[in-house]
C-alpha positions as CSV (number, residue, x, y, z in Angstrom):
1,X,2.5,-15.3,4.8
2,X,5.1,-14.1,2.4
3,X,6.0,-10.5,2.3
4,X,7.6,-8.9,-1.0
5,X,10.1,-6.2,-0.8
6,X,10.6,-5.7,-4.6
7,X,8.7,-2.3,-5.1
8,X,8.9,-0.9,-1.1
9,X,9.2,2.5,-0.2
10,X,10.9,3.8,2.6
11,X,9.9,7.1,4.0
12,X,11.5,9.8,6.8
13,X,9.9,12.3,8.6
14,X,11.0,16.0,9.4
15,X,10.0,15.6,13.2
16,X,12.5,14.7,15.3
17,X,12.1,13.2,19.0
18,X,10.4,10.7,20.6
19,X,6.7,11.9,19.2
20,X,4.1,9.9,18.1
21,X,4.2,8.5,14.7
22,X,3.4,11.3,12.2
23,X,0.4,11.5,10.3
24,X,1.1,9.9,6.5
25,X,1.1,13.9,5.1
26,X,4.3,14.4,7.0
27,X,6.4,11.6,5.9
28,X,8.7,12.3,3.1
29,X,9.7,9.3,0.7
30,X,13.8,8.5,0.5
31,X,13.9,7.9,-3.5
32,X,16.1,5.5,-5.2
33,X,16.5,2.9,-2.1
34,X,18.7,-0.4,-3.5
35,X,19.0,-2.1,-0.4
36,X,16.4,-2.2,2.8
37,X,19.4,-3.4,5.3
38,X,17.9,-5.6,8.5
39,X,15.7,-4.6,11.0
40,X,16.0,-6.8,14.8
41,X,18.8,-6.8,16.8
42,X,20.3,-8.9,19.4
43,X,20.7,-10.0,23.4
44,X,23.5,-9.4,25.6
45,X,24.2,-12.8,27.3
46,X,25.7,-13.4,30.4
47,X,27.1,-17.1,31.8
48,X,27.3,-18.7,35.2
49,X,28.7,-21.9,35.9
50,X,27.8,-24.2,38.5
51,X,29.3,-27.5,39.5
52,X,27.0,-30.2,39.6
53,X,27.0,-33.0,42.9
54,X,29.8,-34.9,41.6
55,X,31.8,-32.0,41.6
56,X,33.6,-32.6,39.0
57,X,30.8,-31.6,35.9
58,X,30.1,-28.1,35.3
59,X,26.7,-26.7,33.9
60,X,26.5,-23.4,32.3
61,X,23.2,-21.4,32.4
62,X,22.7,-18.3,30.6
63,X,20.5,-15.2,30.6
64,X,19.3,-12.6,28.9
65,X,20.9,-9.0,30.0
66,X,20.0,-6.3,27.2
67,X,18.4,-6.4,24.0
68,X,20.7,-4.5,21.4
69,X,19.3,-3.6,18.0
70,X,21.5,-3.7,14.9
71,X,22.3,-1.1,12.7
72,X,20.4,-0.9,10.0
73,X,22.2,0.0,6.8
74,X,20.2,0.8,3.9
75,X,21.9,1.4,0.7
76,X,21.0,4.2,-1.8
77,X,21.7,5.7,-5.6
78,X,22.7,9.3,-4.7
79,X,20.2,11.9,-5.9
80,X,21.5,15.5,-4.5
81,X,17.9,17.1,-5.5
82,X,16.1,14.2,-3.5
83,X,13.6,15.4,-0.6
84,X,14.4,12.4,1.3
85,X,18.0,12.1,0.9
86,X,18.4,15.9,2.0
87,X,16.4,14.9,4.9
88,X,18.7,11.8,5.9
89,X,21.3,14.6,5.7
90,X,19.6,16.8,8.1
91,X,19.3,13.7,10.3
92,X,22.8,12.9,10.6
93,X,24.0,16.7,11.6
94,X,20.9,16.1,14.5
95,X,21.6,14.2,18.2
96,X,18.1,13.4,18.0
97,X,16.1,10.2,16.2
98,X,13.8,10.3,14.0
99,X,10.7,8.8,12.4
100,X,11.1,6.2,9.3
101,X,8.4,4.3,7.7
102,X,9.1,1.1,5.7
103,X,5.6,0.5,3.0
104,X,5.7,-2.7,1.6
105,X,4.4,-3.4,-1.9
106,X,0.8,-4.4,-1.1
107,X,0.5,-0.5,0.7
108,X,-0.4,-2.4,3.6
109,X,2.2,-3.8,5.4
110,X,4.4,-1.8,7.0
111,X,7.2,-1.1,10.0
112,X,7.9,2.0,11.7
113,X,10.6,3.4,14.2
114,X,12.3,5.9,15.5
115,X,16.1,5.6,14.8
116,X,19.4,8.0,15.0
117,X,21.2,8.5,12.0
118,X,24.4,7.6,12.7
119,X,26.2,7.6,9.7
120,X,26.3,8.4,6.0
121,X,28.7,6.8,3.3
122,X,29.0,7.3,-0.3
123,X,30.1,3.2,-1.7
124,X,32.3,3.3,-4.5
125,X,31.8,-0.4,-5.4
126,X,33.1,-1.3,-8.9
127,X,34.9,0.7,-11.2
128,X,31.9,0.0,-13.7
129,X,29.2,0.9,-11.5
130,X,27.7,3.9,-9.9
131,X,27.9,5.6,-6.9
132,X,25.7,4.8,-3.8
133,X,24.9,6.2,-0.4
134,X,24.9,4.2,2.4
135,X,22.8,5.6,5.7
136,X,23.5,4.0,9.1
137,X,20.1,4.2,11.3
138,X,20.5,3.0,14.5
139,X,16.7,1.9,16.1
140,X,16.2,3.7,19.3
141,X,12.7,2.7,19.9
142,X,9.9,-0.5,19.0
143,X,9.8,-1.4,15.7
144,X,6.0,-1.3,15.3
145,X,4.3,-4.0,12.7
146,X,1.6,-2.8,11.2
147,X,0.3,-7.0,11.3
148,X,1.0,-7.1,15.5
149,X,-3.0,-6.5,15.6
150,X,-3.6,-8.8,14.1
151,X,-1.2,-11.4,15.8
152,X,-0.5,-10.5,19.6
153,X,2.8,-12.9,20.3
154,X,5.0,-10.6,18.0
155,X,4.1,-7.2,20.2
């Protein structure tokens, strides 16, 4: 299945911590999101080499240490009045994570996950365009699918 990101919203919530996700009342959208940035991360690797019987080939095995998950950067037009934008402000000044929501067009489809905001960024771009907001969210916990039910391997 294909998912469309053209018309997603992407929401924050005013709880901070390691709660449960909030109830939908509670989450706040982030208005005039441009870019959604990447949500997965990657695995620290570490190498051993052995020498084989002829002593004179190596082999190499690898394994998996710790899972790290990327930054996510998502990329904003700057609205000072925004709800959502104020929040991500709010977030940044706080040590703790908090809850974000990503709604995909069909209102079904969905991820959700705790994150820190880690940084905030106003992008200059071209002399001709306007100016954005870039907000760094680093994921701190399980990005939950809202389709994992459905499909068990992905959990």
């Amino acid at each position: 299945m294909l998912y469309a990101t053209a018309g997603a919203q992407f929401f924050i919530a005013d709880r901070y911590g390691y709660e449960d996700v909030p109830p939908v009342s509670e989450w706040v959208e982030i208005a005039e999101t441009e870019a959604l940035g990447a949500l997965g991360g990657t695995w620290d690797m570490e190498d051993a080499k052995f020498l084989d019987g002829d002593c004179d080939l190596e082999t190499i095995d690898f394994a998996k240490i710790a899972f790290r998950p990327s930054v996510t950067q998502v990329v904003l037009g700057i609205d000072p009045e925004d709800a959502g934008q104020l929040l991500l402000w709010k977030a940044l000044r706080d040590a703790e994570p908090y809850p974000f929501r990503l709604l995909f067009p069909d209102k079904v489809t969905s991820r959700s996950w705790f994150a820190l905001v880690t940084g905030m960024s106003e992008v200059f771009d071209t002399a001709n365009n306007v100016m954005k907001l870039q907000a760094d969210l680093q994921p701190v916990s399980k990005i939950r699918r809202s389709e994992d039910e459905a499909n068990p391997w992905r959990s």
